[in-house]
Every structure is written in structure tokens, then in C-alpha cells.
C-alpha positions as CSV (number, residue, x, y, z in Angstrom):
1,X,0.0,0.0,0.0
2,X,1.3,3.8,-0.7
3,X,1.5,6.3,1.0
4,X,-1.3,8.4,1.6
5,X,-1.8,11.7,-0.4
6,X,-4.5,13.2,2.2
7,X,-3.2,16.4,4.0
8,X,-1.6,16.8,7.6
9,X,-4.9,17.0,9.8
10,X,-3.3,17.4,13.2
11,X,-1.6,20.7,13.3
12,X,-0.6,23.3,16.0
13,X,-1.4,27.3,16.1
14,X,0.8,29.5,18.7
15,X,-1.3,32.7,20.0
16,X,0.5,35.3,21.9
17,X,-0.5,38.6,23.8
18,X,2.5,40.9,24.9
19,X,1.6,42.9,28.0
20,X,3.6,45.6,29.4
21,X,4.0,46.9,32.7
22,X,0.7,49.1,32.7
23,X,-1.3,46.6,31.5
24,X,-1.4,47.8,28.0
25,X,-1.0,45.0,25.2
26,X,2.2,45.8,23.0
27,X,1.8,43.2,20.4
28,X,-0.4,40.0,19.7
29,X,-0.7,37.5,17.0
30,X,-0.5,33.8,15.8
31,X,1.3,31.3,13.4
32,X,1.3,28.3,12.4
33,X,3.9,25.5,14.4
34,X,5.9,23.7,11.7
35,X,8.0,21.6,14.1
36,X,6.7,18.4,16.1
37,X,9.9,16.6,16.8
38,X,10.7,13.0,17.2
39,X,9.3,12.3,20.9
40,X,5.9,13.7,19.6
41,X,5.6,10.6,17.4
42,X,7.0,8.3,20.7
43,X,4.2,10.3,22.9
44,X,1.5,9.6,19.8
45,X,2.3,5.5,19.7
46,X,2.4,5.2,23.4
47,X,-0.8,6.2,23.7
48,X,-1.9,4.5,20.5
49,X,0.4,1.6,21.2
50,X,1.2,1.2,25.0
51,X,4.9,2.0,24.6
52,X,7.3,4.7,22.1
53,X,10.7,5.9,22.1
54,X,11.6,9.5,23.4
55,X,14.8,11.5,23.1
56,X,14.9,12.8,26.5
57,X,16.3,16.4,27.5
58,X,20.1,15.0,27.9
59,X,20.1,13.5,24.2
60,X,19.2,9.5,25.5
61,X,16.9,7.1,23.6
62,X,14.2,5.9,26.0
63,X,11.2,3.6,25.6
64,X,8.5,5.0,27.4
65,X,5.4,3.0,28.4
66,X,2.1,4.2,29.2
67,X,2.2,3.9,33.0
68,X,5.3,6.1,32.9
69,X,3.1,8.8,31.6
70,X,0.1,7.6,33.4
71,X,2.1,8.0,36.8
72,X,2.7,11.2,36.4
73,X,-0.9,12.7,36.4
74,X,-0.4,15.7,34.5
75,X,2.6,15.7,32.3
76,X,2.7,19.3,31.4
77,X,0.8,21.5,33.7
78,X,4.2,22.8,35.7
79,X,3.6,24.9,38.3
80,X,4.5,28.5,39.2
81,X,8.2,28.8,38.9
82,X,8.7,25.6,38.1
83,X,10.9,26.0,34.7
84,X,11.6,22.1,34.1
85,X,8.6,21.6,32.0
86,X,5.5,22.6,30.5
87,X,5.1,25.2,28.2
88,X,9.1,26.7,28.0
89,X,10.8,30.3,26.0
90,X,14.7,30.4,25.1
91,X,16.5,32.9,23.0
92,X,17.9,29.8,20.9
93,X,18.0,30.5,17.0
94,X,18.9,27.6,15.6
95,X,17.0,25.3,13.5
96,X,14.5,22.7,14.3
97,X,15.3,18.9,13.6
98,X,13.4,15.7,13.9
99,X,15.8,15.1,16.6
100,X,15.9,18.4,18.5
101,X,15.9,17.1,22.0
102,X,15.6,20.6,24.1
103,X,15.8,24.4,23.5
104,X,19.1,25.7,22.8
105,X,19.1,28.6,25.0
106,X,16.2,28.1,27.9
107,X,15.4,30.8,30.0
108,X,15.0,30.4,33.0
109,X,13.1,31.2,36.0
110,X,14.8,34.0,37.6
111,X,14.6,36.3,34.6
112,X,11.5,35.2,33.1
113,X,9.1,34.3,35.6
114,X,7.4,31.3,35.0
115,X,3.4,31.3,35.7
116,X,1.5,27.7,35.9
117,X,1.5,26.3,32.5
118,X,-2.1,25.0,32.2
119,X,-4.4,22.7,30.0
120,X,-8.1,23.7,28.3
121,X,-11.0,21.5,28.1
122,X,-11.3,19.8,25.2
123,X,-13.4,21.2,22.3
124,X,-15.6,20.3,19.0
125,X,-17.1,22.1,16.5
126,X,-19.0,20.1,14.2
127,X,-19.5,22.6,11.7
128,X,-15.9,22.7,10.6
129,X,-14.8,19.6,11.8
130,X,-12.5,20.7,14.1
131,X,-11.2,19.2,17.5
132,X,-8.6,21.0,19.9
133,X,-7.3,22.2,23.5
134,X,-5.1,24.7,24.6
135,X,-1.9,24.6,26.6
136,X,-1.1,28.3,27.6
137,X,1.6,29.8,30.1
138,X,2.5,33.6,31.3
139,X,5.8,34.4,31.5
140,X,6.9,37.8,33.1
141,X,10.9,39.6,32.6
142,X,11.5,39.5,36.3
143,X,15.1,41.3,35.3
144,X,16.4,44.4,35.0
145,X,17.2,44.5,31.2
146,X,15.4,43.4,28.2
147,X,14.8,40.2,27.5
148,X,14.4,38.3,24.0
149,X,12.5,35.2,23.2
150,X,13.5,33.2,20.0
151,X,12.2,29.8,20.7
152,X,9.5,27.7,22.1
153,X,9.4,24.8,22.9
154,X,6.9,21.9,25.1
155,X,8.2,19.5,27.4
156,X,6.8,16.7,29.1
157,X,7.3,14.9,32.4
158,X,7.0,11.1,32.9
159,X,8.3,9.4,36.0
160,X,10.4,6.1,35.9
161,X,10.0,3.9,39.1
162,X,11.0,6.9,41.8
163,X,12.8,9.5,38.7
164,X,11.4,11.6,36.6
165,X,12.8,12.4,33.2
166,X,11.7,15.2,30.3
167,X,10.6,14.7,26.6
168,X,10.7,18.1,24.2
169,X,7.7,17.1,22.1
170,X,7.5,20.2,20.2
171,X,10.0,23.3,19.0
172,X,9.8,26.7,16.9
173,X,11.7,29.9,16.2
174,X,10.0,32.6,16.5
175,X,10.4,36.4,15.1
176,X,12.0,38.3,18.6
177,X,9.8,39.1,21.2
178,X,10.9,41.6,23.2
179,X,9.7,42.1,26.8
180,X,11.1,45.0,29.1
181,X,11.1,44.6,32.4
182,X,8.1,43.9,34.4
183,X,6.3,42.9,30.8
184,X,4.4,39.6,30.5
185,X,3.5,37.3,27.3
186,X,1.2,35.0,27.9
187,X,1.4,31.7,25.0
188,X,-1.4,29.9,24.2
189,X,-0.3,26.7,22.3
190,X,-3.7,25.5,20.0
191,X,-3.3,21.5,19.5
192,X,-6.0,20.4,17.0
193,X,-7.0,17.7,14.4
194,X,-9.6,18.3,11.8
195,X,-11.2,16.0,9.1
């Protein structure tokens, strides 16, 4: 059998909303991702599957079941401050590969604050055939200088036995966003599959 000529159905939108520190949005807009990366696939056939192999974020192959996943509740809603996964920013320019394994340049939490990185409900429109959710995080510059985003990137978490290890499922470059300090951008990552 051939390959199939239908077109990519499950695609990702990024949202932003620059804020600054008056409350007063400085910029907003969306684009389309172009860069699932190789543990995206893993993530896809262990939950089609029961097991996948990742690229974890120190560059090591690992087959990951679904209880891995499964035992850690919520794989990508971090908490406040917590920069280790979730939705993450870096100022990273480089390419993405199928094997990009991490962001090149993360920034962390002490300049950019981190704010919880949450998960929407799941959605359905019938009319356009269209299913989604919404992973979003606030980040605010918490320094004294400017700080410049060029990359972002989604990590998960999945525990083995009593350790937890980190899976970048998705990474983009992005045009430079700027934020002086005290500013905040809030990300809103749109996950959705239509027929």
C-alpha cells in the first residue's frame, strides 16, 4: 500500500499577547507551528500503542510506556516557577530537527518568571470539523534588562520507578519578542486535528 496523499490533519497554532507593565497589550498575533519533533511521534504511539521511544532532554533514547506517563498525572501542567517543564521560552536561533531534544538557549526562572502552565478543556465544533485544547503559560521579565524570546518549545514529564525524566515534544523559532522589564506574554499553544 502507498503512502497516503490526504493532508496533515493534526496541526498546531501559537497565540501570543504581549503585555507591558501598565497593563497595555504591545503586540499579539499567531502562526502556524511547523516543528513536532521525534518524541511527539514516541508520545503519539504510546498512547496508541502502549509503549514509544523518546529522546529525553540530555540527548538519551528511552522507551516510554504508558504507565510512565500515566504516573505522572499531568505531564505538562508545571507549576508556578517551576521551569523544568511545561510550556518553556529560550533565546535559541537555531533550527528545528526531527531530533531536537531541548531548547538551545532556555530561560529560566529567575529572569522570566514562570506562571502555571495550564491545559483547556477539550473542544468540538462540528461545523468545521475541528477538534482541539489549549496549553497556555504567562511568563513575566523579572530582570532588570530586556529580554528576548526566540524559541519555544513543550516539554513533558514522565516518572520512571521513583525519577522523573523530560521529553521536548515540540519546537519553533519565533520572530523576537521583546519584553522589558516587568512585561508579561502570555502563550497559548492550540493543539487540533480536523477531518
Amino acid at each position: 500500500m502507498g503512502e497516503s496523499k490526504i493532508p496533515v490533519n493534526i496541526k498546531v497554532v501559537h497565540r501570543y499577547v504581549i503585555i507591558d507593565n501598565k497593563g497595555n497589550i504591545v503586540e499579539k498575533g499567531s502562526f502556524e507551528s511547523k516543528s513536532f519533533v521525534y518524541s511527539f511521534i514516541g508520545l503519539l504511539r504510546c498512547a496508541i500503542y502502549g509503549y514509544g521511544e523518546m529522546i529525553n532532554l540530555g540527548g538519551s533514547y528511552i522507551t516510554v510506556d504508558l504507565g510512565d506517563l500515566a504516573s505522572q498525572q499531568y505531564p505538562v501542567t508545571a507549576d508556578e516557577n517551576d521551569d523544568t517543564y511545561g510550556i518553556l521560552v529560550g533565546s535559541g536561533t537555531s533550527d528545528t530537527g526531527i531530533l531536537t531534544h531541548k531548547l538551545d538557549s532556555q530561560i529560566k526562572n529567575d529572569v522570566l518568571k514562570h506562571y502555571k502552565c495550564e491545559v483547556s478543556a477539550q473542544y468540538k465544533d462540528t461545523g468545521t470539523n475541528k477538534a482541539w485544547f489549549t496549553i497556555s503559560r504567562t511568563f513575566e521579565n523579572v530582570s532588570a534588562g530586556t529580554v528576548t524570546i526566540n524559541e519555544i518549545g513543550i516539554v513533558i514529564k514522565a516518572k520512571f520507578d521513583t525519577t522523573y525524566d523530560y521529553f521536548l515534544i515540540l519546537r519553533d523559532t519565533v520572530a523576537p519578542k521583546s519584553l522589558d522589564p516587568g512585561w508579561k506574554i502570555t502563550w497559548n499553544i492550540e493543539i487540533y486535528v480536523t477531518t
